[in-house]
FIDREN-381154 format. One record per residue: residue in one letter; z, y, x of N, C-alpha, C in turn. Coordinates in pm, whole numbers. Atoms other than C-alpha are relative to their C-alpha. Last residue first. Layout:
BEGIN
   residu       nZ       nY       nX      caZ      caY      caX       cZ       cY       cX
        A        Z        Y        X        Z        Y        X        Z        Y        X
...
//
This chain:
BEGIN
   residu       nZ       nY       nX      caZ      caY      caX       cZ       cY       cX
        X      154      -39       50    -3023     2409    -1575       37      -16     -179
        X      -17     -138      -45    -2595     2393    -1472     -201       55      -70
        X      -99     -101      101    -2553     2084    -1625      -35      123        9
        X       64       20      134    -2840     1895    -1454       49      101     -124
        X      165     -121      -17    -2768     2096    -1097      -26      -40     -141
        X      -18      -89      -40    -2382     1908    -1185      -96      119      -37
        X      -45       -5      108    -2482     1581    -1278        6      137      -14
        X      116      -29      100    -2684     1576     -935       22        1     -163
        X      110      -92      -21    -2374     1634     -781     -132       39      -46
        X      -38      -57       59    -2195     1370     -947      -38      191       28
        X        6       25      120    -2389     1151     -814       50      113      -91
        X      131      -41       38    -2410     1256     -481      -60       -5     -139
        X       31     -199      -30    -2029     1269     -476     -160       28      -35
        X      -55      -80       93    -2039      884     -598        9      135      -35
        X      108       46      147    -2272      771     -375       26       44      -76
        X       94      -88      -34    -2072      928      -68      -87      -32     -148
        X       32     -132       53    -1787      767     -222     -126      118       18
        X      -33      -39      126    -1934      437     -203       55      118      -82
        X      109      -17       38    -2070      427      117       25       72     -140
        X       94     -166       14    -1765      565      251     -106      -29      -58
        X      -30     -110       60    -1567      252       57      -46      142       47
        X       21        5      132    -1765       -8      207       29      127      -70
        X      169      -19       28    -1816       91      547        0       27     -189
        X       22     -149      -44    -1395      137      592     -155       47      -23
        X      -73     -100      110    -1322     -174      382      -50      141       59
        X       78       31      131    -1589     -384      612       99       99     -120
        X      141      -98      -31    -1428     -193      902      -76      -28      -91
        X      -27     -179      -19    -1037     -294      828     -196       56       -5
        X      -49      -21      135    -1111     -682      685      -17      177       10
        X      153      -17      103    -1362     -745      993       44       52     -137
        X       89      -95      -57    -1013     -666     1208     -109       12      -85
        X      -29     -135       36     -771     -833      998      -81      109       78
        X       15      -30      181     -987    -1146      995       77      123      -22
        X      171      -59       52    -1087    -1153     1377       -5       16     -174
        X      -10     -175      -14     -680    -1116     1416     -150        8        3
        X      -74     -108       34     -647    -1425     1193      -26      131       83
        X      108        9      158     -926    -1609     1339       85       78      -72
        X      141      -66       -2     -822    -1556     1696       -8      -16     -128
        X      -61     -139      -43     -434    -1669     1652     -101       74        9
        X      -49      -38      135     -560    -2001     1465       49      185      -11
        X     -161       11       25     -722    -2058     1774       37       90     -152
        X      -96       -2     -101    -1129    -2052     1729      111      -31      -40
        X      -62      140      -58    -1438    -2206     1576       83       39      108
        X      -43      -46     -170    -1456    -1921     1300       44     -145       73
        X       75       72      -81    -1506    -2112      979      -52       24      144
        X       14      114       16    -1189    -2035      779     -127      -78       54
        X      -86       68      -61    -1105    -1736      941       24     -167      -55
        X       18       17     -139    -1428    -1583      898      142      -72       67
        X       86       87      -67    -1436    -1657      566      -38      -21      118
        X      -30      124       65    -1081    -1521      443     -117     -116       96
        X      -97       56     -115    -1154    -1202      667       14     -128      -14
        X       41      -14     -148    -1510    -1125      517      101      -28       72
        X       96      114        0    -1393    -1219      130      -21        3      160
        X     -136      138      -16    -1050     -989      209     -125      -95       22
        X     -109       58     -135    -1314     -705      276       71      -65      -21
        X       78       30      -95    -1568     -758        8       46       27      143
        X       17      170        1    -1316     -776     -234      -89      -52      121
        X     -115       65        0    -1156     -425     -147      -52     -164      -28
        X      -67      -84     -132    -1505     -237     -212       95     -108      106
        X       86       75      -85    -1591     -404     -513       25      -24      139
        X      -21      132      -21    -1259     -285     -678     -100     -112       54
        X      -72       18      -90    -1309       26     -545       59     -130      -14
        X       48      -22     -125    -1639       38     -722       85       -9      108
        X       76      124      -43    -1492      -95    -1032      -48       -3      151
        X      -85       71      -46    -1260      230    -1054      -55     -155       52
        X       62      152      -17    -1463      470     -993       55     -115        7
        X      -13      116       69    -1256      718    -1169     -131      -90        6
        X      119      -10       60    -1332     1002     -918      -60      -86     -171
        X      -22     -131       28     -958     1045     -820     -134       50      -98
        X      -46        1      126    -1002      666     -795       38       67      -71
        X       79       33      103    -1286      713     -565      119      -40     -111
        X       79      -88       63    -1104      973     -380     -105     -107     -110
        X      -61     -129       63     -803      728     -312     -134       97      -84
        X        2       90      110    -1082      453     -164      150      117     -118
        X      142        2       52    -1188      711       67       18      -95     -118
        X      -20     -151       52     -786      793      177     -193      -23      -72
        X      -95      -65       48     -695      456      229      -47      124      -67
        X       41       68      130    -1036      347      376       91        2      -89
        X       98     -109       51     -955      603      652      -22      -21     -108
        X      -56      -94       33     -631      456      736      -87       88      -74
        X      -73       59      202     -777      123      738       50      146      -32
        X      129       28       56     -970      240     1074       25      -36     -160
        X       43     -150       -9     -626      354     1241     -163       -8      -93
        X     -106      -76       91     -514        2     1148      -24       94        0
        X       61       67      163     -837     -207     1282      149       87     -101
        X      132      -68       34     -790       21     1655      -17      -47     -163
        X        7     -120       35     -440      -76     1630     -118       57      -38
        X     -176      -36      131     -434     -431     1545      -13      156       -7
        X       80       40       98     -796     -466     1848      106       28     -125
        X       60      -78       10     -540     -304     2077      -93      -33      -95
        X     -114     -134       10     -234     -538     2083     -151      126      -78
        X      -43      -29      111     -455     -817     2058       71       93      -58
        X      138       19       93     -656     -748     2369       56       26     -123
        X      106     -129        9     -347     -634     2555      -86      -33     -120
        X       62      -58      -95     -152     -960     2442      -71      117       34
        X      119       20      -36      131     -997     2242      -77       26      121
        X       52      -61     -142      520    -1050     2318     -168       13      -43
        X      156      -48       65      733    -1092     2049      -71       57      125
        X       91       53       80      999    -1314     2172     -104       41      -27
        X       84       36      -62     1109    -1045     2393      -55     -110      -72
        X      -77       50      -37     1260     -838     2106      -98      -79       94
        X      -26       98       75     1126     -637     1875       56      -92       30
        X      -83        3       99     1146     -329     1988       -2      -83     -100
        X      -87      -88       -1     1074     -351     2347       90        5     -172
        X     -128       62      -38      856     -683     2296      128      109      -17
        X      -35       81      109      618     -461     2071      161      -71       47
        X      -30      -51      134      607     -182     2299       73      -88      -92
        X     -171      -13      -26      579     -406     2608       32       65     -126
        X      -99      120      -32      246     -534     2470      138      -28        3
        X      -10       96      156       95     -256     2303      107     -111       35
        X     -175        8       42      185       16     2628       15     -133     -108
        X      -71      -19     -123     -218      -22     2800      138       -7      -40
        X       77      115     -110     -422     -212     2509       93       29      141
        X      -27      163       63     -263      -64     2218       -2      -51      110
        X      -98        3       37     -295      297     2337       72     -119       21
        X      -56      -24     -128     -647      238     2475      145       38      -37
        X       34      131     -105     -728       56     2105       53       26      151
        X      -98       98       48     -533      343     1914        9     -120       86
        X     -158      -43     -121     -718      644     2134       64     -112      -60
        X       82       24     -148    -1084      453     2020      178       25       20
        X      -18       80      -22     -924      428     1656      -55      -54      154
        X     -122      100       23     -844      746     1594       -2     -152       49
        X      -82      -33      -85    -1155      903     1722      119      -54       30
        X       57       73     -119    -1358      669     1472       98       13      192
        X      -53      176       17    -1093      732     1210      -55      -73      102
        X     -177       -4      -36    -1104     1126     1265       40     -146        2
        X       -8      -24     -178    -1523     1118     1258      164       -9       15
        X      114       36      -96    -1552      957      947       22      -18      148
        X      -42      152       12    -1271     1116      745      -60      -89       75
        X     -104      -34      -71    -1392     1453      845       58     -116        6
        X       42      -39     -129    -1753     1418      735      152      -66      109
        X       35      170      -61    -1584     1216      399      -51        3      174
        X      -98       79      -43    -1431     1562      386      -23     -155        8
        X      -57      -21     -129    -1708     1792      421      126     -112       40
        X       52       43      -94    -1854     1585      112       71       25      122
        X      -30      153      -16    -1583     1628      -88     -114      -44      130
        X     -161       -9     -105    -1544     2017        1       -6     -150        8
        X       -7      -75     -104    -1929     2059     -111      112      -43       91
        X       71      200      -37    -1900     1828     -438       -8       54      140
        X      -16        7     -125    -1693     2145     -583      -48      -95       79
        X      106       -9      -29    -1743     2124     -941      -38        4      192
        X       74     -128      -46    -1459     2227    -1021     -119      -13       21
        X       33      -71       95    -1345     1940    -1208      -82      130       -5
        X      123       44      111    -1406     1758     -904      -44       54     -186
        X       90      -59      -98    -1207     2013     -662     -126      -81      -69
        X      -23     -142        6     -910     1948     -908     -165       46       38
        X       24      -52      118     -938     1590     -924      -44      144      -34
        X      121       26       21    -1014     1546     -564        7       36     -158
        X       59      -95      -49     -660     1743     -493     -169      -21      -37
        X       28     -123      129     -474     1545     -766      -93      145       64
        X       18        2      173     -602     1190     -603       48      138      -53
        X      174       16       77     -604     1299     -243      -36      -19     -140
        X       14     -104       -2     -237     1434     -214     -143       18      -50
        X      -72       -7       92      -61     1075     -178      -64      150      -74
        X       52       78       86     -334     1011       85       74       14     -169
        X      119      -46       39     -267     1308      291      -51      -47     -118
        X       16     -107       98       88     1237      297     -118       29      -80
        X      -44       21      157       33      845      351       65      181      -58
        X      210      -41      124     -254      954      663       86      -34     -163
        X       55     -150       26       91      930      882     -104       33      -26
        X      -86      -84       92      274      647      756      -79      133       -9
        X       -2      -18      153       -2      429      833       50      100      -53
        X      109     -109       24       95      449     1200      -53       61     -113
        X      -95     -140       -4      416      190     1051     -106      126       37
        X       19     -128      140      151      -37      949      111      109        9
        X      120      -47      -59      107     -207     1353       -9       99     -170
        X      -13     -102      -46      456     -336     1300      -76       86       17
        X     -124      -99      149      362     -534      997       41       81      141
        X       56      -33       92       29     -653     1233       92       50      -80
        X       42     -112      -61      256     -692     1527      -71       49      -89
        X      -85     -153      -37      475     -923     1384      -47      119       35
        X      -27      -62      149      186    -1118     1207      134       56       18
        X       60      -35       42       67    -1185     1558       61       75     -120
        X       16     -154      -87      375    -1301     1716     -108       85      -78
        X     -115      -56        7      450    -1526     1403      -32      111       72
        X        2     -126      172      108    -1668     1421       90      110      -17
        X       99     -120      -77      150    -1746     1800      -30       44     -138
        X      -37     -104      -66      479    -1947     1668      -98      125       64
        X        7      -54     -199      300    -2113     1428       39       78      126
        X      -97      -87      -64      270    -2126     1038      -11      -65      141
        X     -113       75      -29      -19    -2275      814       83       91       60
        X        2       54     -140     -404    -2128      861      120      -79       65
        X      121      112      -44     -507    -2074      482       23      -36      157
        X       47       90       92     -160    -1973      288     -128      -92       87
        X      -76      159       43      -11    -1854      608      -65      -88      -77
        X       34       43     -122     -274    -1586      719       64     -161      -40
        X      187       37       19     -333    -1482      332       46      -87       97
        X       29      116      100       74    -1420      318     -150      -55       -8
        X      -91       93      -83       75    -1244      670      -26     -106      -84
        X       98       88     -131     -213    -1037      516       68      -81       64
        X       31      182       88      -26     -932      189      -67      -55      106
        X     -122       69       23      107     -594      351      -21     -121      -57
        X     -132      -63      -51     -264     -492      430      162      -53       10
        X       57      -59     -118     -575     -672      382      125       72       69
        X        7      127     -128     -401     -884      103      -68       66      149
        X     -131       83      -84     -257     -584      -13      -40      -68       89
        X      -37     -128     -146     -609     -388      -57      130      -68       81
        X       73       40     -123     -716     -720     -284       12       96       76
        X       -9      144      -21     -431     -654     -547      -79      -33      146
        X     -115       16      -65     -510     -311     -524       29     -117       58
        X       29     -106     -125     -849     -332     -626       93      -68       68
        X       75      109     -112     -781     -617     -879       31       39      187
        X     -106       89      -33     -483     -392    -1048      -93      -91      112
        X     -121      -33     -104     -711     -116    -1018       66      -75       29
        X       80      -59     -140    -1025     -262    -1186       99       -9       66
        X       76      159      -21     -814     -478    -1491      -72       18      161
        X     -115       53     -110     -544     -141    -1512      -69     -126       43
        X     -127      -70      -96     -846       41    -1620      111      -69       93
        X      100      -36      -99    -1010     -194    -1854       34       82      167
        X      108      120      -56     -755     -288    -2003      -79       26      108
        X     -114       48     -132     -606       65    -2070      -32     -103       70
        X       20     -105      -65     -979      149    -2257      138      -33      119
        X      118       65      -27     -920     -181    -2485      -39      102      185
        X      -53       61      -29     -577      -44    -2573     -107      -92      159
        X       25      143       96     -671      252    -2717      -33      -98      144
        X      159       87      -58     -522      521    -2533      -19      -96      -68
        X      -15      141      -95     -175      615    -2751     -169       42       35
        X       98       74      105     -188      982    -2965      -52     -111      170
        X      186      -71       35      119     1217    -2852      -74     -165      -33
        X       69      -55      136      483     1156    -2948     -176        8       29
        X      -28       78       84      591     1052    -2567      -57       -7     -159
        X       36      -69      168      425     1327    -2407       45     -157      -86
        X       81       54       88      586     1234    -2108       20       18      -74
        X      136      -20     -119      764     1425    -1777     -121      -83     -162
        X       46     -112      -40     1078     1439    -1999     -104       29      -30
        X      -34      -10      177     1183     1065    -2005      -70      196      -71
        X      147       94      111     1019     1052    -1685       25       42      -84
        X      144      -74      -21     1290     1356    -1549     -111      -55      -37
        X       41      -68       45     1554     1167    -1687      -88      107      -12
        X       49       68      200     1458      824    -1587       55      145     -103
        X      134      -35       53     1462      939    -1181       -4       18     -171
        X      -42     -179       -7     1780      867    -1059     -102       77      -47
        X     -102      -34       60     1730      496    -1178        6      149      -26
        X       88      -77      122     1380      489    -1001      129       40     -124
        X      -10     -150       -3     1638      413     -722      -85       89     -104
        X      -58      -22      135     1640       53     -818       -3      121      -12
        X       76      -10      108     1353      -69     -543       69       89     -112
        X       12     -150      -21     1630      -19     -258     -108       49     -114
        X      -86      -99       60     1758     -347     -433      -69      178       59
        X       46      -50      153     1422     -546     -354      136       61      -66
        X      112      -21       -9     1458     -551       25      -33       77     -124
        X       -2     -165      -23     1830     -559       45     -149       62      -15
        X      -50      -79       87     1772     -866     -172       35      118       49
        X       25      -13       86     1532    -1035       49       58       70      -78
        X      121      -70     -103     1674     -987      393      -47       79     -134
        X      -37     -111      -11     1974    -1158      244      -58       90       -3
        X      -37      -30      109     1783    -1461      130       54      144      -37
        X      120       -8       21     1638    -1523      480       29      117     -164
        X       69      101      102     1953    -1588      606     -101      154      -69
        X      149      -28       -2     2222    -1418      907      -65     -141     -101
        X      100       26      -87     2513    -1543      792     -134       34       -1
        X       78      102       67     2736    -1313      590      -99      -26      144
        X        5      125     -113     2972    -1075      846      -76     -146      -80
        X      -91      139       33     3056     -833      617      -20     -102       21
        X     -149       -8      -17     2895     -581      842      127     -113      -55
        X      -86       29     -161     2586     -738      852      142       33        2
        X      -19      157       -7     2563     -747      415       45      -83      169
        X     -121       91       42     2671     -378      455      -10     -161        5
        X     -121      -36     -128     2388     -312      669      128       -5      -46
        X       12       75     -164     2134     -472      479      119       34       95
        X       -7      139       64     2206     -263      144       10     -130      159
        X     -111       10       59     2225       18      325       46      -72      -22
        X      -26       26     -157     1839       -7      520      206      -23      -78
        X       47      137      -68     1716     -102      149      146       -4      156
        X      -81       73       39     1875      207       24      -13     -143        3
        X     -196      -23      -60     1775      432      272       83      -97      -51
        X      -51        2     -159     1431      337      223      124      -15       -2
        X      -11      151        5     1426      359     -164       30      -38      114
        X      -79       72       46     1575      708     -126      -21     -115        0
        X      -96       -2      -14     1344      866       70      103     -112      -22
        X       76       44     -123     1028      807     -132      129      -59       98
        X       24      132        5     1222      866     -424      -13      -90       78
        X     -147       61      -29     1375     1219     -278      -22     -184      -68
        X     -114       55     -135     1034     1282     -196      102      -72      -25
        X       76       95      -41      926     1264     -568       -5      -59      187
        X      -21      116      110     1161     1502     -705      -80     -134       80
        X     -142       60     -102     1085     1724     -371       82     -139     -114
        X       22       96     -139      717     1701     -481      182      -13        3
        X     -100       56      -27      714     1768     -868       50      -68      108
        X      -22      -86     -161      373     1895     -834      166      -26      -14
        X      -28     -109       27      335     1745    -1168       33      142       94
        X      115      -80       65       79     1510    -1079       76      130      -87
        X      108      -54     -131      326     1389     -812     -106       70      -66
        X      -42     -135     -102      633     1363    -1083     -118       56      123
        X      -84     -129       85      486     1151    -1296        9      136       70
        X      151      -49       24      295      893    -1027       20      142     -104
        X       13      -45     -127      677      878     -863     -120       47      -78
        X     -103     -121      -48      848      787    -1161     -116       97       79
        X       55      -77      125      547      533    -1316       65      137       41
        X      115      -37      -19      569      382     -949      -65      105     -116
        X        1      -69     -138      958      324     -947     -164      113        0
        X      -64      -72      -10      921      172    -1283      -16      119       83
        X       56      -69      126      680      -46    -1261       66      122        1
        X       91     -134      -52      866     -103     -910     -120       24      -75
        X      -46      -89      -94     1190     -254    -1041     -120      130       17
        X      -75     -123       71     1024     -458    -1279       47       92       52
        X      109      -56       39      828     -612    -1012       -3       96     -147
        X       58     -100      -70     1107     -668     -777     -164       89      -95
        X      -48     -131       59     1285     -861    -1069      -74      106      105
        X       60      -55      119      990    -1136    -1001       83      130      -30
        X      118      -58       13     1071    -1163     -650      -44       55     -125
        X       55     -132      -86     1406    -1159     -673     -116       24        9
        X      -69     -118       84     1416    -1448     -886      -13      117       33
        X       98       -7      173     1227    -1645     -678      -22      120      -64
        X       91      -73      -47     1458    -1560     -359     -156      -31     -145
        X       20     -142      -20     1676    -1667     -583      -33       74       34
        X       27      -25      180     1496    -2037     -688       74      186        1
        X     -202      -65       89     1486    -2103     -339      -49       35     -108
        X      -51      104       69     1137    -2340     -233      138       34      -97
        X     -110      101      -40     1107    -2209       81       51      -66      -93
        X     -148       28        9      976    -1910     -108       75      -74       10
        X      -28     -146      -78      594    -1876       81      169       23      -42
        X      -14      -29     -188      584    -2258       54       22      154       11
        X     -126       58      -66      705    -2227     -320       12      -56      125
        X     -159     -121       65      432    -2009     -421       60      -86       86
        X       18      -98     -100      152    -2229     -189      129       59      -22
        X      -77       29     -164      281    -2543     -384      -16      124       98
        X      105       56      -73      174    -2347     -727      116      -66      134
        X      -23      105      107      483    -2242     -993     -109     -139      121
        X     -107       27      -85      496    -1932     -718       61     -104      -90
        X        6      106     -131      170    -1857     -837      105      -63       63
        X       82      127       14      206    -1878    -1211      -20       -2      152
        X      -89      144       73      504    -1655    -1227      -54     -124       31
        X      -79       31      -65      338    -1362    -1019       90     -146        1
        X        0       35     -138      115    -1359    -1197       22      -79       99
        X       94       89      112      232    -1325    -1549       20     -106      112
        X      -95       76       49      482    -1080    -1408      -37     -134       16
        X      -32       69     -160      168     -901    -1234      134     -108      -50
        X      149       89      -61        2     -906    -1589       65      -15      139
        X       52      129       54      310     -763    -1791      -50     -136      108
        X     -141      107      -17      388     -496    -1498       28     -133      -58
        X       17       17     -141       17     -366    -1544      104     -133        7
        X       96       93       40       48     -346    -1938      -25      -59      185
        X      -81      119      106      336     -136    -1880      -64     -163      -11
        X      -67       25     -109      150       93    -1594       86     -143      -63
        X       34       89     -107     -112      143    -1801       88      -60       68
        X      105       75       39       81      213    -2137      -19      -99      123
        X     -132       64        4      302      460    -1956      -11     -160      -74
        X       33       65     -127      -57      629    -1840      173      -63       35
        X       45      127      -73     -114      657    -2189        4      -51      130
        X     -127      135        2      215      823    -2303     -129     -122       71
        X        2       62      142        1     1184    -2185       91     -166       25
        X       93      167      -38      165     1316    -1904       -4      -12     -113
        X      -53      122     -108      267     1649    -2061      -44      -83       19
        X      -63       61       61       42     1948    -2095       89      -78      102
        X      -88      -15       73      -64     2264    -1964       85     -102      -54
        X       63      -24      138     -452     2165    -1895      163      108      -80
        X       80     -112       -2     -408     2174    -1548      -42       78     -136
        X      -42     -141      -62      -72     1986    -1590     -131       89       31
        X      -66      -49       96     -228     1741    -1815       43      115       42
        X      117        2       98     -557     1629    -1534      123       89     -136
        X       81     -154      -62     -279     1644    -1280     -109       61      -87
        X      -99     -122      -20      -51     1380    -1475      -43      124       56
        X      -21      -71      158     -365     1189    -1609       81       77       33
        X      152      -42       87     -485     1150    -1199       57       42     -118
        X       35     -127      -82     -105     1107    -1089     -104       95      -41
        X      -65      -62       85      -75      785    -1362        9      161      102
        X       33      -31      152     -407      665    -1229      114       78      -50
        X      104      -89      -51     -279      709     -819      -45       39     -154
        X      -55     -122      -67       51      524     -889      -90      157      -33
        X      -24      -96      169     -139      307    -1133       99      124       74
        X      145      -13       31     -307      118     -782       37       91     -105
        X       43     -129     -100       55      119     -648     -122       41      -63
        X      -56     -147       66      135     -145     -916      -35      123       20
        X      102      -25      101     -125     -353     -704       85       98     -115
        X      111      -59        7       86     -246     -431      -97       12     -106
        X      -42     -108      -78      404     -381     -530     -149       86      -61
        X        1      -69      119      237     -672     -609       45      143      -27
        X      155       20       31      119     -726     -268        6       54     -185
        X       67     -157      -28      470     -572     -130     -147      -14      -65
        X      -23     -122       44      643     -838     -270      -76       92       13
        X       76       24      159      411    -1124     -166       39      153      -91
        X      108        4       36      446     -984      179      -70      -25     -114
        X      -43      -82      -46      832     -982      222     -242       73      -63
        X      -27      -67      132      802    -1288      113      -14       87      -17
        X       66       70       67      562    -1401      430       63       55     -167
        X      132     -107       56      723    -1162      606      -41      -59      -75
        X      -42     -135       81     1092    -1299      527     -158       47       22
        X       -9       18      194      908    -1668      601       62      105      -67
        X      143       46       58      808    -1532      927       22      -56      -97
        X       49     -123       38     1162    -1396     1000     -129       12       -3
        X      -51       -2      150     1291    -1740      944      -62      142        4
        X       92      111      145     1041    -1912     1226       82       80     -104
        X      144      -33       45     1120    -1584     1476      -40      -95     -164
        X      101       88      -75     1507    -1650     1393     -120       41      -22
        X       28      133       41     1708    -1365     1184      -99      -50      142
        X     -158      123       63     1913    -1096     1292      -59     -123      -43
        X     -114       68     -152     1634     -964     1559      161      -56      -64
        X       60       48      -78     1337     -943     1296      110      -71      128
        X       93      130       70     1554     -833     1026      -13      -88      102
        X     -145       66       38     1702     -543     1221      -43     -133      -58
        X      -58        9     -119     1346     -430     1309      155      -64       19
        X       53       42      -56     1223     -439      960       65     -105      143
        X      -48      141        4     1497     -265      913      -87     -123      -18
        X     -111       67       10     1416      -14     1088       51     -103      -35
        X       72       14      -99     1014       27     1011      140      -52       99
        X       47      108       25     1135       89      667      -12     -100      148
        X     -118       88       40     1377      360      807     -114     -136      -43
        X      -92       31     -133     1094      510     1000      131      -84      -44
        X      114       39      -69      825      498      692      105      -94      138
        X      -67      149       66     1108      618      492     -100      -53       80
        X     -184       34        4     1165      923      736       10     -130     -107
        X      -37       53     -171      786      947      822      112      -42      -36
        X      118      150      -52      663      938      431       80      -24      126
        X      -59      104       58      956     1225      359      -73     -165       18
        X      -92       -6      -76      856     1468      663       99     -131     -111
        X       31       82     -113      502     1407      565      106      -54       40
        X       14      174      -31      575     1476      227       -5      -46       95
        X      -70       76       75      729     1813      275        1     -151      -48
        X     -147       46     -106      508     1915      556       97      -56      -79
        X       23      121     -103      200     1838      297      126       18       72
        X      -19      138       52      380     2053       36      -27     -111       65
        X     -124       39       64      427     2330      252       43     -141      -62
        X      -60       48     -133       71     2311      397      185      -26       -8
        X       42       74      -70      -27     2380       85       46      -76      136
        X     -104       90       61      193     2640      -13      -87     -107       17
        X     -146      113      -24       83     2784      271       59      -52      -94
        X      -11       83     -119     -301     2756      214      146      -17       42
//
């Protein structure tokens, strides 16, 4: 239990501190650029992070084989260098073909370097994500802090020399301090190089497929609910100054996030462990706990939201951003409620369900998408009735689904054991 609690205070204290620098410049952003230009940085700012994320999805797989080798003694096997490879391919691909579409080049104004940037952001964080998933299934935490860490710092850096040397506030800027703090997997490449059984015997190919085809979806559709939701809001409802306020408070409203991202970084090699064991006991108690802490969470988020949300936001964002109670508190209560589906959709990929979390994740973007395309309200109601039905349809979905899964593997279990 204390080295436990060790390692959680050690991530927490690295999640909060890039969490809080992210959450910085952000905030710098927001008040060096115009509301309309710092709604086309979320809007990019949002595609990035969507691929990003679906990378993120091999975070958790290359963690899983890295905890699964270290129990065994070994090194990461080379297949989860494979997944992540074959990943970066396919978001490339992607990435290429939407921003070839009129939507792409409405969310990039059309620049050919904010382009560019986008796509090197996805080399960048193949990388970044193969580092980090390495080192976390090796218990390699302060290696893997100082990543965490580091990309932060070097975003907020990057940005603060470009103010200092007095370049005009622009959209473009925003962007490349964004995707340079990405490079820090640099400091990393001799501990990968290392951290993998390079020489050992490839996954067949068919088997990676499959794999990065679930997760990448998953993910893919967790963004748009999360850091990709500004980009959803735009693509189907246009831009708007009451959009803008909104989809400020929704990227300010993921800084809470930070604190369920130790736990969550911890769930994939801790469910492994406690599923090899046989342990279906501790998983259950903890969907109990997940349950009731998200419901609690999100009652104090909504009276939170609803009595300080307003001035909060203006306070550090600037009076431009002003929401209302209602919306203030409905953002938090649907973010403290995502937090749970974070950590339940984690144990099913600890469980290698991976289809199931890619069900999961479709059937919340489908429920925001359609309610904000035939909802007969303001463009500002249908967006925050779509990140709200997005958070509780992900939060139903994915406990059903691990509970199914635990019971499953429970009755595998009494079969083995007779």
């Amino acid at each position: 239990m204390s080295r436990a609690r060790r390692q959680l205070g050690l991530l927490s204290v690295s999640f909060f501190a890039a969490s809080g620098l992210g959450l910085l410049l952000l905030v710098v952003v927001a008040r060096w650029l115009t509301p309309t230009e710092n709604l086309q940085f979320q809007a990019v700012w949002a595609l990035i992070f969507t691929f990003a994320s679906v990378l993120g999805s091999l975070e958790q797989e290359v963690a899983r084989q890295s905890t699964t080798a270290a129990l065994e003694q070994r090194r990461t096997p080379v297949g989860a260098v494979q997944a992540v490879g074959l990943a970066a391919v396919a978001c490339l691909v992607l990435l290429a073909a939407f921003l070839a579409t009129p939507s792409g080049r409405e969310v990039v104004h059309g620049s050919l370097p904010v382009l560019l940037l986008s796509l090197l952001s996805v080399v960048n964080f193949a990388m970044l994500i193969l580092a980090r998933g390495v080192l976390l299934g090796a218990h390699a935490l302060r290696g893997y802090s100082a990543l965490l860490v580091g990309e932060a710092v070097a975003r907020v850096v990057v940005l603060a020399a470009l103010i200092a040397t007095g370049v005009d506030a622009a959209v473009l800027w925003a962007v490349l301090a964004t995707v340079a703090g990405s490079l820090v997997w640099v400091g990393a490449l001799s501990r990968l190089t290392r951290g993998v059984e390079w020489s050992g015997a490839r996954t067949p190919w068919s088997t990676v497929a499959g794999t990065v085809t679930a997760l990448g979806i998953a993910n893919g559709l967790s963004a748009l609910v999360l850091t990709g939701f500004p980009a959803v809001v735009v693509a189907i409802l246009g831009k708007s100054p009451d959009l803008a306020v909104l989809i400020a408070v929704i990227t300010l409203s993921r800084a809470p996030l930070a604190l369920m991202a130790p736990v969550q970084a911890l769930t994939v090699p801790t469910v492994v462990r406690w599923s090899r064991s046989g342990d279906t006991r501790r998983l259950t108690r903890a969907l109990e706990l997940i349950a009731g802490g998200s419901a609690v969470a999100a009652l104090l988020g909504a009276l939170v939201g609803y009595v300080i949300g307003p001035w909060a936001v203006a306070l550090v964002l600037g009076a431009d951003y002003r929401p209302t109670p209602v919306t203030a508190a409905l953002v938090a209560a649907a973010t403290c409620v995502m937090a749970g589906a974070l950590l339940q959709a984690a144990a099913l990929v600890a469980l290698q369900r991976y289809w199931l979390v890619t069900a999961c994740w479709a059937t919340a973007i489908a429920s925001a998408a359609l309610l904000m395309l035939v909802a007969p309200w303001s463009a500002e109601h249908r967006a925050l009735g779509g990140f709200t039905i997005a958070s509780l349809t992900a939060f139903v979905a994915t406990a059903i689904a691990v509970r199914s899964s635990v019971t499953t593997a429970g009755r595998s279990d009494q079969r083995a054991a007779h």
